[in-house]
Structures are given as C-alpha cells and as structure tokens.
Backbone of each chain as ProteinMPNN parsed JSONL, in Angstrom:
{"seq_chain_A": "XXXXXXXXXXXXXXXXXXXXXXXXXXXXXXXXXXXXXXXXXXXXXXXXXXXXXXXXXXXXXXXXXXXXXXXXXXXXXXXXXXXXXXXXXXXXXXXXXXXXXXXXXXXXXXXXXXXXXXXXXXXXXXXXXXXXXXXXXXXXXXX", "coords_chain_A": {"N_chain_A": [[142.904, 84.162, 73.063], [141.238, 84.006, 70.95], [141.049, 81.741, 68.631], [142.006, 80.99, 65.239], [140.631, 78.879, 62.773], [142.258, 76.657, 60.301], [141.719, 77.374, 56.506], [139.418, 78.783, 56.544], [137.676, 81.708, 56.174], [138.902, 84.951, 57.533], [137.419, 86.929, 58.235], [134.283, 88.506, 58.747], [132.242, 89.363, 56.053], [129.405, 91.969, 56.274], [126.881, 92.638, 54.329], [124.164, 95.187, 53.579], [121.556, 95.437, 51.56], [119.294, 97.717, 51.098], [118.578, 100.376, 53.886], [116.046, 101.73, 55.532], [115.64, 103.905, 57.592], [114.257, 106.083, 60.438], [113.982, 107.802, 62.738], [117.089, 108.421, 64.953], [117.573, 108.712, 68.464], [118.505, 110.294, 71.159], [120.789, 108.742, 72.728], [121.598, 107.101, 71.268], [123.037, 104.764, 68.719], [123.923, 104.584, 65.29], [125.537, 102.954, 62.988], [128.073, 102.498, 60.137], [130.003, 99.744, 59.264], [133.194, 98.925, 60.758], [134.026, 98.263, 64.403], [135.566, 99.034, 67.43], [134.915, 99.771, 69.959], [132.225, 100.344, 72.364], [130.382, 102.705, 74.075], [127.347, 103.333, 75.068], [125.654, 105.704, 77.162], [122.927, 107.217, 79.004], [120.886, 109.122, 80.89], [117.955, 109.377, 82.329], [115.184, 111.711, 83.282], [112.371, 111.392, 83.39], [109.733, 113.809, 84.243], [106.66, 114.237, 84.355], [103.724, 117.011, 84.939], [101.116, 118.442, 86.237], [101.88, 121.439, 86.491], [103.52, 124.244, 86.131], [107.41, 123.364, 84.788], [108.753, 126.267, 85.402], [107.789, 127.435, 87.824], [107.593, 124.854, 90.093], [109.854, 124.286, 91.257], [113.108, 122.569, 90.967], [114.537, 119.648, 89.534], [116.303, 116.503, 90.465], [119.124, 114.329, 89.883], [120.552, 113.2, 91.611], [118.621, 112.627, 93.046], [117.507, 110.488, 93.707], [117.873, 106.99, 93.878], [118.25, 105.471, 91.72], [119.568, 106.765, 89.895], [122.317, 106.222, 90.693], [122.779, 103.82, 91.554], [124.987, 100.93, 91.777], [126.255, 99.083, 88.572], [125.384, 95.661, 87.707], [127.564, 92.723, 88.629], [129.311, 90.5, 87.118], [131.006, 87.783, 88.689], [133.321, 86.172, 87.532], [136.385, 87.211, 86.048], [137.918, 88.912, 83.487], [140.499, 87.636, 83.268], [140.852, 85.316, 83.959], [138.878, 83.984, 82.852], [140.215, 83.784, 79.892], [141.836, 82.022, 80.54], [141.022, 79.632, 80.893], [138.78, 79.08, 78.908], [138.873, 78.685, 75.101], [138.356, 79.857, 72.603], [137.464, 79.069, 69.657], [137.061, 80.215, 65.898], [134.711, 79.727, 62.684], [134.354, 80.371, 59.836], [132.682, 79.686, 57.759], [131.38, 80.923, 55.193], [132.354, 84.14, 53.614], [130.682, 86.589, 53.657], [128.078, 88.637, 55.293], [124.544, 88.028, 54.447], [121.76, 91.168, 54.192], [118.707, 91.818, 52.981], [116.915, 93.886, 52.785], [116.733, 96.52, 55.823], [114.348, 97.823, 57.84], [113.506, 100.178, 60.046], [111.918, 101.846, 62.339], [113.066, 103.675, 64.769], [115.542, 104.233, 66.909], [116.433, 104.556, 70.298], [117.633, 105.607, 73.625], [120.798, 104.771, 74.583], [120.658, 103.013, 72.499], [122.08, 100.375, 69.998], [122.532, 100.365, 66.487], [124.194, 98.247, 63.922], [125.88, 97.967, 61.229], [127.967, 95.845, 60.642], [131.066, 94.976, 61.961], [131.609, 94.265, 65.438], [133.67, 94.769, 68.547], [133.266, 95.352, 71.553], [130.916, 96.009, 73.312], [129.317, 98.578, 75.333], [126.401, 98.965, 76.389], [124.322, 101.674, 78.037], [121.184, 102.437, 80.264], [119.323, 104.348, 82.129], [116.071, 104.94, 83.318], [113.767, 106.873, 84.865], [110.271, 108.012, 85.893], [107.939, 110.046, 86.817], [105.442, 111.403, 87.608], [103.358, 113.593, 88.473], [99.985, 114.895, 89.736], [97.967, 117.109, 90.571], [95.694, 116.291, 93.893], [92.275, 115.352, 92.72], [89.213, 117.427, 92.888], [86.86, 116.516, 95.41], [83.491, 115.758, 93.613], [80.593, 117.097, 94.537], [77.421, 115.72, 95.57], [74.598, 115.097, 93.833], [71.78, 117.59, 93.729], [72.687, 119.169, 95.712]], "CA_chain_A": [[141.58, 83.61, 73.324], [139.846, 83.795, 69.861], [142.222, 81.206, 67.641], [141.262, 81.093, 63.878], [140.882, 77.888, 62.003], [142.498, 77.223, 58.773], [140.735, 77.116, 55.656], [138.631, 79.542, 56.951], [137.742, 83.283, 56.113], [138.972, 85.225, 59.03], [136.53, 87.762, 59.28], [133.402, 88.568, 57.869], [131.617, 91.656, 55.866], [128.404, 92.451, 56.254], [126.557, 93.751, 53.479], [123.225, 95.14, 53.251], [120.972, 96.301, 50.248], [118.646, 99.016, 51.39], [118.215, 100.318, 54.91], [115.102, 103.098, 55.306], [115.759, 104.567, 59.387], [113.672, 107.483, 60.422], [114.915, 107.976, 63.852], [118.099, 107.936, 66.283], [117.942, 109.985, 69.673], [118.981, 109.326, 73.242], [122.387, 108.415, 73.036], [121.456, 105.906, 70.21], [124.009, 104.759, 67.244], [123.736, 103.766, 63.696], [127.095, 102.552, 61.858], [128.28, 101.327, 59.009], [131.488, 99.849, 59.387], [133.499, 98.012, 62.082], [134.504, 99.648, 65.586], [136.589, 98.626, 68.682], [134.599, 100.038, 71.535], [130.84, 101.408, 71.944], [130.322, 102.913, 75.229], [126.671, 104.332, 74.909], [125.429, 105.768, 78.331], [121.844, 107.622, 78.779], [120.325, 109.365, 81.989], [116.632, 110.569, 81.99], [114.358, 112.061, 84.154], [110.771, 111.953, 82.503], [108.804, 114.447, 84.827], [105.196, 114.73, 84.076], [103.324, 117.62, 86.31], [100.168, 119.742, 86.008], [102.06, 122.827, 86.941], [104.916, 124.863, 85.118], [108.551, 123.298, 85.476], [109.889, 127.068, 86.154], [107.408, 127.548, 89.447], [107.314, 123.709, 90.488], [111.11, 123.416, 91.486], [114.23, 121.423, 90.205], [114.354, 118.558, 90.157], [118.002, 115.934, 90.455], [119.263, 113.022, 89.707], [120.543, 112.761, 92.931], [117.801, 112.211, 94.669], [116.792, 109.075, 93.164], [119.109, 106.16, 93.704], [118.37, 104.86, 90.483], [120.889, 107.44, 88.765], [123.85, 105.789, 91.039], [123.487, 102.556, 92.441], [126.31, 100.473, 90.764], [125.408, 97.831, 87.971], [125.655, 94.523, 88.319], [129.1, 92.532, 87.827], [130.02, 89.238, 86.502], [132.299, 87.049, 89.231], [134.516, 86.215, 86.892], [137.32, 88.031, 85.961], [138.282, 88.797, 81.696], [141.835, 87.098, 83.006], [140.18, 83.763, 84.42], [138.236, 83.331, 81.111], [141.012, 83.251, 78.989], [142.567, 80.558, 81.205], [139.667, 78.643, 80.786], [138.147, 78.917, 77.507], [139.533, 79.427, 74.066], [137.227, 80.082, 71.235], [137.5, 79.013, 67.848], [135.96, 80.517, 65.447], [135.034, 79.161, 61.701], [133.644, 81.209, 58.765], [132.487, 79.333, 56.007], [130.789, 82.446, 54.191], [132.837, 85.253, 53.64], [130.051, 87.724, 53.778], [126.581, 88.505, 55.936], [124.094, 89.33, 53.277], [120.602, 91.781, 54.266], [118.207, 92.799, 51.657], [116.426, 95.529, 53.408], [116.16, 96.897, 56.937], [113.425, 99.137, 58.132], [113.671, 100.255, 61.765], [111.223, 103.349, 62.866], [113.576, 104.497, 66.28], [116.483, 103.701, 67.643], [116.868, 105.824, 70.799], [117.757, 105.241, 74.737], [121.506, 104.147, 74.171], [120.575, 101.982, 71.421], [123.149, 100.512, 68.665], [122.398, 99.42, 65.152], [125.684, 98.438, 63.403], [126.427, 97.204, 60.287], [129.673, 95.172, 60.282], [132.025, 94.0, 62.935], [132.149, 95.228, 67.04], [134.672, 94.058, 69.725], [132.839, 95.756, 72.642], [129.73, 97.009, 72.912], [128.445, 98.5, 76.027], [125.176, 100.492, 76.394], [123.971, 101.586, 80.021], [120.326, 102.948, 80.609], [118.875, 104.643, 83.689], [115.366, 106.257, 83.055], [112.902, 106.989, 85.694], [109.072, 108.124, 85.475], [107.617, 110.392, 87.906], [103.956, 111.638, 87.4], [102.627, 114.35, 89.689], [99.23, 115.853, 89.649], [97.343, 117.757, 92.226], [94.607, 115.659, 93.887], [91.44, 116.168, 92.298], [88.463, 117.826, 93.845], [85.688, 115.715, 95.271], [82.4, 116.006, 93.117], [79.085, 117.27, 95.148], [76.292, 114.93, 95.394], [73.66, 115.748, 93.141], [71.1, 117.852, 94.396], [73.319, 120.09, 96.651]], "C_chain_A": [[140.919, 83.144, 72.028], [141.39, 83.256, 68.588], [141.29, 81.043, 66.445], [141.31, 79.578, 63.257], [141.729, 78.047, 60.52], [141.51, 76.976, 57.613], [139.779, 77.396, 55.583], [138.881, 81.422, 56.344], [138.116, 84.086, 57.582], [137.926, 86.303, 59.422], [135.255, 87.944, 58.292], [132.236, 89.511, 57.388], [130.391, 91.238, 55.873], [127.784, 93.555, 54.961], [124.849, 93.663, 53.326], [122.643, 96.097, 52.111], [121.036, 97.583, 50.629], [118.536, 98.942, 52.839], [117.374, 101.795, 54.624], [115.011, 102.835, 57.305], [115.426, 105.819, 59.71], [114.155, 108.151, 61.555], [115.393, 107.773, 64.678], [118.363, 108.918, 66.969], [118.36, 109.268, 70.655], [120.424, 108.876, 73.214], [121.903, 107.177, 71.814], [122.107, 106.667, 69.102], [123.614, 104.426, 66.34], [125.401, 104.04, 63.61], [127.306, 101.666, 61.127], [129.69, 101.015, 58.779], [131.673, 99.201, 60.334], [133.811, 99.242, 63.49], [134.863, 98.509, 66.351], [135.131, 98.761, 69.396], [133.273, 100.755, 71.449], [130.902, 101.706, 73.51], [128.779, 104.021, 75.081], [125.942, 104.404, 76.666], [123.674, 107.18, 78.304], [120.972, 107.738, 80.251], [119.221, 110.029, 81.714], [115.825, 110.636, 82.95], [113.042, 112.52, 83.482], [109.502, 112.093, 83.685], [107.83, 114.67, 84.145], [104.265, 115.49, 85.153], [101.976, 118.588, 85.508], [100.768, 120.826, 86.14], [103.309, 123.13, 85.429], [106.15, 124.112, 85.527], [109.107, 124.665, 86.095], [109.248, 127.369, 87.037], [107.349, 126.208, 90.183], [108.338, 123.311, 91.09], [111.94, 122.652, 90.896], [113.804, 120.519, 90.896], [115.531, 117.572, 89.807], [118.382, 115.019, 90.202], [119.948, 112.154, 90.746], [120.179, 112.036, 93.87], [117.135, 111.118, 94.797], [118.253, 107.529, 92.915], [119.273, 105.01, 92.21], [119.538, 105.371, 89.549], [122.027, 106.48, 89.301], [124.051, 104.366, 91.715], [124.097, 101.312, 91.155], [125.622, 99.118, 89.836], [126.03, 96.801, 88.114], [126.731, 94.197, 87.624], [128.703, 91.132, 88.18], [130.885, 88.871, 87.789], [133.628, 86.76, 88.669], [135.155, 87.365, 86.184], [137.694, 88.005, 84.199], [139.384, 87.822, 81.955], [141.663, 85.656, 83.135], [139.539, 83.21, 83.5], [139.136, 83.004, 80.122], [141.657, 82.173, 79.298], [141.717, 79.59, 80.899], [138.892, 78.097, 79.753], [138.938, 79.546, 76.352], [138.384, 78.955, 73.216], [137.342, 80.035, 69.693], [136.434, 79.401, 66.762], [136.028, 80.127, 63.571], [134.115, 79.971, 60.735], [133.773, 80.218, 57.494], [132.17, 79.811, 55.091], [131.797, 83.485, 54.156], [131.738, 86.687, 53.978], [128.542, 87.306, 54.847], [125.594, 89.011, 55.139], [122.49, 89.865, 54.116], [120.247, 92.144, 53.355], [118.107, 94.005, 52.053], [115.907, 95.254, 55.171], [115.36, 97.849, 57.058], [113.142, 99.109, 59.635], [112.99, 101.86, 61.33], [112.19, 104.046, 63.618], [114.095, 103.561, 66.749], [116.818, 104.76, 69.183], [116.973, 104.652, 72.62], [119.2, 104.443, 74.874], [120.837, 102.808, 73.215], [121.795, 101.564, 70.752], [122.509, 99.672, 67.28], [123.801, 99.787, 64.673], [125.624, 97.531, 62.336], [127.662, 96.751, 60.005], [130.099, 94.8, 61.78], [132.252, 94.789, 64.518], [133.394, 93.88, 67.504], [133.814, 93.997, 70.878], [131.808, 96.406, 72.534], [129.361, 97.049, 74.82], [127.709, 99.478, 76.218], [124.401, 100.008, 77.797], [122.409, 102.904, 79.383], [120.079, 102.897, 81.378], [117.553, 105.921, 83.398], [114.225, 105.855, 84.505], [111.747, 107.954, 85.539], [108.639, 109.051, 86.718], [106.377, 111.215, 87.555], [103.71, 112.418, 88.399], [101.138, 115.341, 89.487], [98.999, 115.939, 91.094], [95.904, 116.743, 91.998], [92.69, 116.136, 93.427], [89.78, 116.527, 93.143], [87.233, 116.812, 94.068], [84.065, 116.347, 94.678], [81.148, 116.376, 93.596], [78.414, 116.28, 94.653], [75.572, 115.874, 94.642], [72.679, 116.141, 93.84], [71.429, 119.167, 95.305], [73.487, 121.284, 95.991]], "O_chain_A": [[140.204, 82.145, 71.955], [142.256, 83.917, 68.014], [140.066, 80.969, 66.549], [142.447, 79.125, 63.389], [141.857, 79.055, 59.826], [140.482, 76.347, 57.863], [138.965, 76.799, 54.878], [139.911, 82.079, 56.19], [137.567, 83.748, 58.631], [137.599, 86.563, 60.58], [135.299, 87.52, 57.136], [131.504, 90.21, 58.089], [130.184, 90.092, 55.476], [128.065, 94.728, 54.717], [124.235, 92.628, 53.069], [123.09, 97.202, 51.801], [121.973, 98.381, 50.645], [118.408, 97.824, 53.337], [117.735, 102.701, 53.873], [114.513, 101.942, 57.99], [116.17, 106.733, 59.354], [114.807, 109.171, 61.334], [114.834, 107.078, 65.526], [119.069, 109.864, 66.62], [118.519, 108.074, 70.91], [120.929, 108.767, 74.331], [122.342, 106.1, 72.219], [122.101, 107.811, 68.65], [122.615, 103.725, 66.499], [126.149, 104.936, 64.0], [126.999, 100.475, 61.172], [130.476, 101.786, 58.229], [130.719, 98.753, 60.97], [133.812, 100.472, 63.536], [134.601, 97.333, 66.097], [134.315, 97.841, 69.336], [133.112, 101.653, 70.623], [131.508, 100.883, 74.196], [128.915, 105.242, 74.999], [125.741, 103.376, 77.312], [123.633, 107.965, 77.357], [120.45, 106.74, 80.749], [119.22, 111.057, 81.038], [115.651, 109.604, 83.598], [112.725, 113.657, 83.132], [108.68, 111.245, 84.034], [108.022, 115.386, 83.162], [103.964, 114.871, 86.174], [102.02, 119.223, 84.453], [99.945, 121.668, 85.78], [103.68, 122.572, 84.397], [106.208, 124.058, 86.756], [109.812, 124.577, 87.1], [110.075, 127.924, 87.761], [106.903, 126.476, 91.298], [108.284, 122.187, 91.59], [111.394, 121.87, 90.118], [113.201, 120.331, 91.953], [115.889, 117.772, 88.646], [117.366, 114.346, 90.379], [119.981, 110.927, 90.829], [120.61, 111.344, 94.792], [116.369, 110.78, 95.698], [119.133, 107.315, 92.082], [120.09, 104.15, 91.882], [120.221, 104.731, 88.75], [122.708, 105.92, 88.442], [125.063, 103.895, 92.235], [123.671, 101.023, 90.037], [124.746, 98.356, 90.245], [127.163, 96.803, 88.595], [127.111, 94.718, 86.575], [128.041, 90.705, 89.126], [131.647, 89.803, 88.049], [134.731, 87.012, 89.156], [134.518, 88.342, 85.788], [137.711, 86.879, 83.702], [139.501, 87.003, 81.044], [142.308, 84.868, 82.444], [139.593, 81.997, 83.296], [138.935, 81.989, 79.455], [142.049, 81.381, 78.441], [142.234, 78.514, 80.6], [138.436, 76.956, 79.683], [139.542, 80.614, 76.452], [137.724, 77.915, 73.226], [137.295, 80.916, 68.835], [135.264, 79.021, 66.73], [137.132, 80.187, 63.028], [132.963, 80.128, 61.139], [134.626, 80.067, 56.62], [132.522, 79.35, 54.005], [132.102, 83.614, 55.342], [132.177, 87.693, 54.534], [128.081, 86.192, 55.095], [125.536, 90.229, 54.971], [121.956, 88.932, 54.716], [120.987, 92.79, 52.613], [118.846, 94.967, 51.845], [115.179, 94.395, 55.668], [115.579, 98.852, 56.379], [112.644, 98.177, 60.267], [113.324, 102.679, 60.473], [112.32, 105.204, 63.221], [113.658, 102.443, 67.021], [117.51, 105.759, 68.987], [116.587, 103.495, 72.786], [119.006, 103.309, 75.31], [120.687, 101.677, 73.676], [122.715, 102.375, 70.863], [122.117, 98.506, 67.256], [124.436, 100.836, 64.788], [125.324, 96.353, 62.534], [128.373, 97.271, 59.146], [129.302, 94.348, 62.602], [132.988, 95.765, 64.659], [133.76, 92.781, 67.085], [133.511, 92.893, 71.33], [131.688, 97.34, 71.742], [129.191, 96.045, 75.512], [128.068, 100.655, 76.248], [124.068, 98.961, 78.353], [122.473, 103.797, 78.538], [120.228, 101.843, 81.996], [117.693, 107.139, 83.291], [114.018, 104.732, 84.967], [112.141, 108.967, 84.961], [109.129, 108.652, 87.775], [106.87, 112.073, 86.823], [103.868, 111.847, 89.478], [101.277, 116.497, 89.088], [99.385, 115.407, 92.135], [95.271, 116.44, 90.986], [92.094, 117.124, 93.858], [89.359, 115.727, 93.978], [86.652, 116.324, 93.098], [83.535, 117.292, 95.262], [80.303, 115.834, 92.883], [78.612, 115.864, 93.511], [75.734, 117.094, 94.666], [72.344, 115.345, 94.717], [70.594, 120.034, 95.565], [74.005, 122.241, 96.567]]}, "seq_chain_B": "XXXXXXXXXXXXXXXXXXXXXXXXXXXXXXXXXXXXXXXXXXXXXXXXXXXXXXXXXXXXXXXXXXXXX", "coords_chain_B": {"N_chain_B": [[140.138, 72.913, 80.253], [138.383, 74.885, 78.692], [136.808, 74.059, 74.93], [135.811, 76.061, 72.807], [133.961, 75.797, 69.793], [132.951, 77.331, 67.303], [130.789, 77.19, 64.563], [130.386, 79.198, 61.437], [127.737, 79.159, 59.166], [126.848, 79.895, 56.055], [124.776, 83.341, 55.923], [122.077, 84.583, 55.814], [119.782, 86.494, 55.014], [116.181, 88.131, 54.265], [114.636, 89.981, 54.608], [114.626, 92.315, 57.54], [112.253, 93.941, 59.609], [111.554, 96.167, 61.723], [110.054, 97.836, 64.626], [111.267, 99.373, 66.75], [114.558, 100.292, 68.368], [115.468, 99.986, 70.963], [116.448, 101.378, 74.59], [119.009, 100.382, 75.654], [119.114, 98.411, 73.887], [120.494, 96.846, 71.081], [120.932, 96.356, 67.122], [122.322, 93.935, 65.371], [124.456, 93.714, 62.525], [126.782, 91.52, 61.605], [130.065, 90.365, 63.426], [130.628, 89.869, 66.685], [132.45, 90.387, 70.004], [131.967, 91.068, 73.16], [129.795, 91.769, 74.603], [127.668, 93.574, 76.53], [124.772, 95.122, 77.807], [123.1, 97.431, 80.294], [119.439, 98.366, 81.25], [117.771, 100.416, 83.483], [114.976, 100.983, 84.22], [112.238, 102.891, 85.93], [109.069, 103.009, 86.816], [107.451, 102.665, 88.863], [104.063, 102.648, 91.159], [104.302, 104.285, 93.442], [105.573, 106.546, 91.651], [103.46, 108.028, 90.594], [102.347, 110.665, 91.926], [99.488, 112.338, 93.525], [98.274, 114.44, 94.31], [99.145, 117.679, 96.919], [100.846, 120.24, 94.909], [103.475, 119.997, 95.855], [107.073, 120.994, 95.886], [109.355, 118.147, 94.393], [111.525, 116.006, 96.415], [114.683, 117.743, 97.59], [118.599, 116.774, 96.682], [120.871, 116.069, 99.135], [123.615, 117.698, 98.878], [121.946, 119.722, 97.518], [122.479, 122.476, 97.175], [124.7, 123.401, 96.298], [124.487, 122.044, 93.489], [123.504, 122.036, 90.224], [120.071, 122.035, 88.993], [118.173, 119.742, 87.228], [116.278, 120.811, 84.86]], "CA_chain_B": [[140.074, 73.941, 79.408], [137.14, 74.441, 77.685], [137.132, 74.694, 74.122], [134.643, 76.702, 72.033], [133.88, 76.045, 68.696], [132.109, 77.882, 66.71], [130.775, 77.395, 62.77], [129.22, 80.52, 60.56], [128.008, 78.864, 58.015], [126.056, 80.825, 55.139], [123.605, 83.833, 56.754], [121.519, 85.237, 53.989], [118.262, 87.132, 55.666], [115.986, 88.536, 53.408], [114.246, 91.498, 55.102], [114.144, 92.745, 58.716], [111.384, 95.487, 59.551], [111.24, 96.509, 63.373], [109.249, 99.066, 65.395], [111.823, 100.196, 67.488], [115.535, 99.828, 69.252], [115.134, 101.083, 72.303], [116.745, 101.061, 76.133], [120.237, 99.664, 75.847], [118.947, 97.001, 73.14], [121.573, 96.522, 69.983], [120.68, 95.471, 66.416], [123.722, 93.66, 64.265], [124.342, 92.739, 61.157], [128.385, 91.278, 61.828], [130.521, 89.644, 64.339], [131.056, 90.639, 67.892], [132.979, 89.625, 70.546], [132.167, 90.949, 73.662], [128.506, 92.912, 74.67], [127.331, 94.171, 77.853], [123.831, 96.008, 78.064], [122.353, 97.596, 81.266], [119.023, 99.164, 81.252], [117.334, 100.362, 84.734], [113.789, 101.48, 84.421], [111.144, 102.796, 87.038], [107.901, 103.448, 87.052], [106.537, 102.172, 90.254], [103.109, 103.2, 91.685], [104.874, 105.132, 94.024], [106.286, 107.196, 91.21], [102.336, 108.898, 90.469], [101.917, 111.099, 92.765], [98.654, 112.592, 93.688], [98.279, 115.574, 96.464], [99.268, 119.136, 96.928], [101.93, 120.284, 94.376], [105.366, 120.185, 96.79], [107.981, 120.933, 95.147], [110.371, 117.384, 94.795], [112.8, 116.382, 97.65], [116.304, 117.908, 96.564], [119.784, 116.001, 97.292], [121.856, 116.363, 100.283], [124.104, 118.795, 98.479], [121.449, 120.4, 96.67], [122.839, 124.289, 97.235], [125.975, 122.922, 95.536], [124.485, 121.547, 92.18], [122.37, 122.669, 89.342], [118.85, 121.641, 88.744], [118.006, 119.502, 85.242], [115.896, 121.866, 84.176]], "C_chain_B": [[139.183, 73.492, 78.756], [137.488, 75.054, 76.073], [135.857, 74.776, 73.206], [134.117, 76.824, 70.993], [131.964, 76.329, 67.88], [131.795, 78.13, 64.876], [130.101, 78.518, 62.375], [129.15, 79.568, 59.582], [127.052, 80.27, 57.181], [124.776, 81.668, 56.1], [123.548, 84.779, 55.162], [120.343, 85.66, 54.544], [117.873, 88.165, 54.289], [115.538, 90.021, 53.408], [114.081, 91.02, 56.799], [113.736, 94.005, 59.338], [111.321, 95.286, 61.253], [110.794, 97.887, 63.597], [110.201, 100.084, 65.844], [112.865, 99.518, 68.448], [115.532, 100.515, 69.883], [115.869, 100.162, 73.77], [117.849, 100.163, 75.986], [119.703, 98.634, 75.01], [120.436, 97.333, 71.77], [120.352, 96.027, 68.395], [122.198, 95.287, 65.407], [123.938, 93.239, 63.113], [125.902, 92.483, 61.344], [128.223, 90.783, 62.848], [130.8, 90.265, 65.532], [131.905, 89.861, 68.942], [132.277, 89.816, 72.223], [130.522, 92.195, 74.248], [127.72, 92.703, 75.687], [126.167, 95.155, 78.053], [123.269, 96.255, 79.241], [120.973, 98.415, 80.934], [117.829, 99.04, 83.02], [115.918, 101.14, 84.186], [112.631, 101.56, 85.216], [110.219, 103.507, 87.003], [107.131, 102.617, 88.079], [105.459, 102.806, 90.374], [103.342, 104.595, 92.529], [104.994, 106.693, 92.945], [104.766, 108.243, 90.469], [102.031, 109.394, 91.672], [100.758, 112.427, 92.642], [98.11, 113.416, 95.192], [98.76, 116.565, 95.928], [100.558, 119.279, 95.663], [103.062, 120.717, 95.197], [105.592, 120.089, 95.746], [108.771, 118.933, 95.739], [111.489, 117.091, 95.856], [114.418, 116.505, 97.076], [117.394, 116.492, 97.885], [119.988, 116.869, 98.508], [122.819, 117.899, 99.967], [123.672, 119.424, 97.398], [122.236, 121.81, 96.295], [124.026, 124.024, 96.253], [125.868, 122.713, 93.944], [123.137, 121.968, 91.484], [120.974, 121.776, 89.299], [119.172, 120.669, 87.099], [117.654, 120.217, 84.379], [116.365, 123.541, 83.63]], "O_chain_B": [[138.972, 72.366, 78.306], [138.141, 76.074, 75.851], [135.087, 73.857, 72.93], [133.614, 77.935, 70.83], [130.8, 75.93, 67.881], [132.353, 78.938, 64.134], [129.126, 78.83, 63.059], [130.169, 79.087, 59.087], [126.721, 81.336, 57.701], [123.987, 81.05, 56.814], [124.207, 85.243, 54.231], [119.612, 84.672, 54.483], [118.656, 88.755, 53.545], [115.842, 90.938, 52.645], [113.656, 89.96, 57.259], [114.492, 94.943, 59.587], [111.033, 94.225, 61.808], [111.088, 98.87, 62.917], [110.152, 101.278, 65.551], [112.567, 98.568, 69.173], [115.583, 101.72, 69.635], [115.882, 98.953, 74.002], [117.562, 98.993, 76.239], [119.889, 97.577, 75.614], [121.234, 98.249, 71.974], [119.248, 95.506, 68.548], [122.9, 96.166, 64.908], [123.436, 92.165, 62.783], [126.464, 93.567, 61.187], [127.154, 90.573, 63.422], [131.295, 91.384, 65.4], [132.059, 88.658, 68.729], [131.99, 88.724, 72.713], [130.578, 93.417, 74.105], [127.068, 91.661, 75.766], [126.569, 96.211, 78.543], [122.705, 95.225, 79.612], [121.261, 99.364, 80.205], [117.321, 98.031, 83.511], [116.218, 102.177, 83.594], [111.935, 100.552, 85.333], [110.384, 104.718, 87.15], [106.144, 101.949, 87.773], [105.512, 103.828, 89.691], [102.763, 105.667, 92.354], [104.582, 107.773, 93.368], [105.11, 109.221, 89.805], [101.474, 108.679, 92.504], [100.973, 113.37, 91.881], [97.779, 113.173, 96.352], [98.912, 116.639, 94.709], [101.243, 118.263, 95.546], [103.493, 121.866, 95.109], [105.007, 119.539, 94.813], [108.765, 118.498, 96.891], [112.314, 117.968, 96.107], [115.098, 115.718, 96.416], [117.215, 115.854, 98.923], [119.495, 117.956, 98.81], [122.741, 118.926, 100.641], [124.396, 119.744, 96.455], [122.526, 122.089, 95.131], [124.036, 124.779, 95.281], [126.77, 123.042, 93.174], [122.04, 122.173, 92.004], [121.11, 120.626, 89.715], [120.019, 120.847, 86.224], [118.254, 120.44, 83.328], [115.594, 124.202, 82.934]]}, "name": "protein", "num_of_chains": 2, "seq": "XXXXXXXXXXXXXXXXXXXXXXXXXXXXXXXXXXXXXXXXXXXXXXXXXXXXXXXXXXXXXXXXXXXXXXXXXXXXXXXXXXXXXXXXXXXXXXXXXXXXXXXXXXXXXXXXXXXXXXXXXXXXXXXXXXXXXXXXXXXXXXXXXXXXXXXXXXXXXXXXXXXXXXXXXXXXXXXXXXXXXXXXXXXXXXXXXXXXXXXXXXXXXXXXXXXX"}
C-alpha cells in the first residue's frame, strides 16, 4: 500500500526541545518514540448523589447501554483499500522540529506521542448521572 | 486505482501550549498511518435525577456481578 519515492527520506524523526506535562490519567499516553499499535480503552461511570455510595446501592455498567452498544464501522474492508488506493509518500525534511510543548492533562484514553504510530486506536464511553433528592417546597411567608 | 500522493515538505512549529487532551483525542508530533478514535458521552437531562433517593436499576444478571463501587 504505502510505496516510497526515491530521493526521498523514508521516514521521519521527530524532535522536540522542551515539553512541561503536568497530567496523564484515564487510560491516557505520553511517548517518546515510535510504536506499532495503541489500543487505549476507558469506561466511566461519574455518579454524583447527595447520599453515601455505601447506603445508596451499586451501581453497573450494565445497565446503561452506553457501556455496550457496538461502535460504528467503516463499509469498507482494510483488503478493498489496498486494491484501490496506493499511497505514496514523499519526505523532503528528514526531521519534525518542536520548540516547546505545554499541555496541562491528558486523560480519558488520550495519546500524546512523540515520533512515529502505525495504529492508533482510543475508545471512550463515559456517562453522567446526577441524583439528588427533590427539594422541599418553601412556606409562604407569613405561615 | 487511485493513487495518493503525498509531499512533507519542511514542518518547523515553534511552540504548542494546550489546555487539555481529553476523550479519545490524540496529540502528534510524527507520522501515522492508520487512527481510529471513538468517544461516547452522555449527559442527557434525563441523566439528573430529582425525587426520592431509589437506589439505581441493576442489570438483568445483577446477583451474578459485582457492583463498581
């Protein structure tokens, strides 16, 4: 699929100065370097409740079809693309240059990568659920 | 057959400051070939609820499987 020109660099580095990154949670990456395959995946259930979670009940990921209903797909097939398209690719630079990055938070499958992927895939599934108790109606004044 | 060409020429960035990568987003400095992000997020109206504290409705085969908590 991916033919190289000649007279070309075949691949190409990435280099950056300074990077200042305070934080990566949630299934979120940082790398420096190349990689094959990212597979970042990230399920959350962000309950908010007036009460205690340990008298209020569990609660599942079950029960919400957001955890499982299937993600969406492409028609075409990886084998039908290569029949179809070939991709040349031409590097006139040898390198990618950055001075400085500054990223606060990387989190929720995230990826920051410095240098070269193949595959990257990152799956999120978060859902919100808010529960208070209804609140009491106010007396008229006077009463 | 389609054919795809593609030039790099010179990338030279000087600074990039961001808030925040978040929810299946990416940031790159390099080449990739092939990148696939899903992210599902819900906060509907629905999803504030306001009334007695019930407990949540469990799964089907709740008795079977652990809680999150």
């Amino acid at each position: 699929m991916n033919i190289q020109a000649d007279h070309t660099y075949p691949i190409r580095t990435a280099s950056v100065g300074t990077i200042c990154l305070i934080s990566v949670a949630q299934a979120g990456t940082i790398q420096f370097g190349d990689r094959a395959e990212t597979n970042g995946r990230i399920r959350a259930l962000a309950l908010q409740r007036q009460q205690d979670h340990t008298t209020s009940g569990d609660v599942f990921f079950e029960s919400y079809p957001l955890f499982y209903r299937p993600l969406p797909s492409f028609s075409e097939s990886e084998e039908s693309a290569e029949q179809f398209l070939s991709v040349i690719r031409v590097n006139c630079s040898p390198n990618i240059t950055v001075g400085h990055i500054q990223v606060i938070a990387a989190g929720s499958s995230a990826s920051i990568q410095i240098g070269n992927g193949m595959q990257l895939r990152g799956e999120s599934r978060i859902k919100h659920i808010r529960q208070y108790p209804r609140p009491r109606p106010v007396p008229p004044l006077g009463c | 057959m389609l054919q795809f060409t593609v030039v790099n020429h010179q990338l030279s960035v000087g600074q990039i400051e961001i808030l925040g990568v978040s929810s299946a987003s990416m940031l790159q400095v390099g080449d990739t070939d092939n990148v696939a992000l899903y992210s599902m997020f819900d906060t509907p109206p629905e999803s504030v609820i306001v009334g007695p504290m019930a407990p949540l409705p469990l799964p089907e085969d709740a008795g079977g499987s652990m809680g999150e908590f």
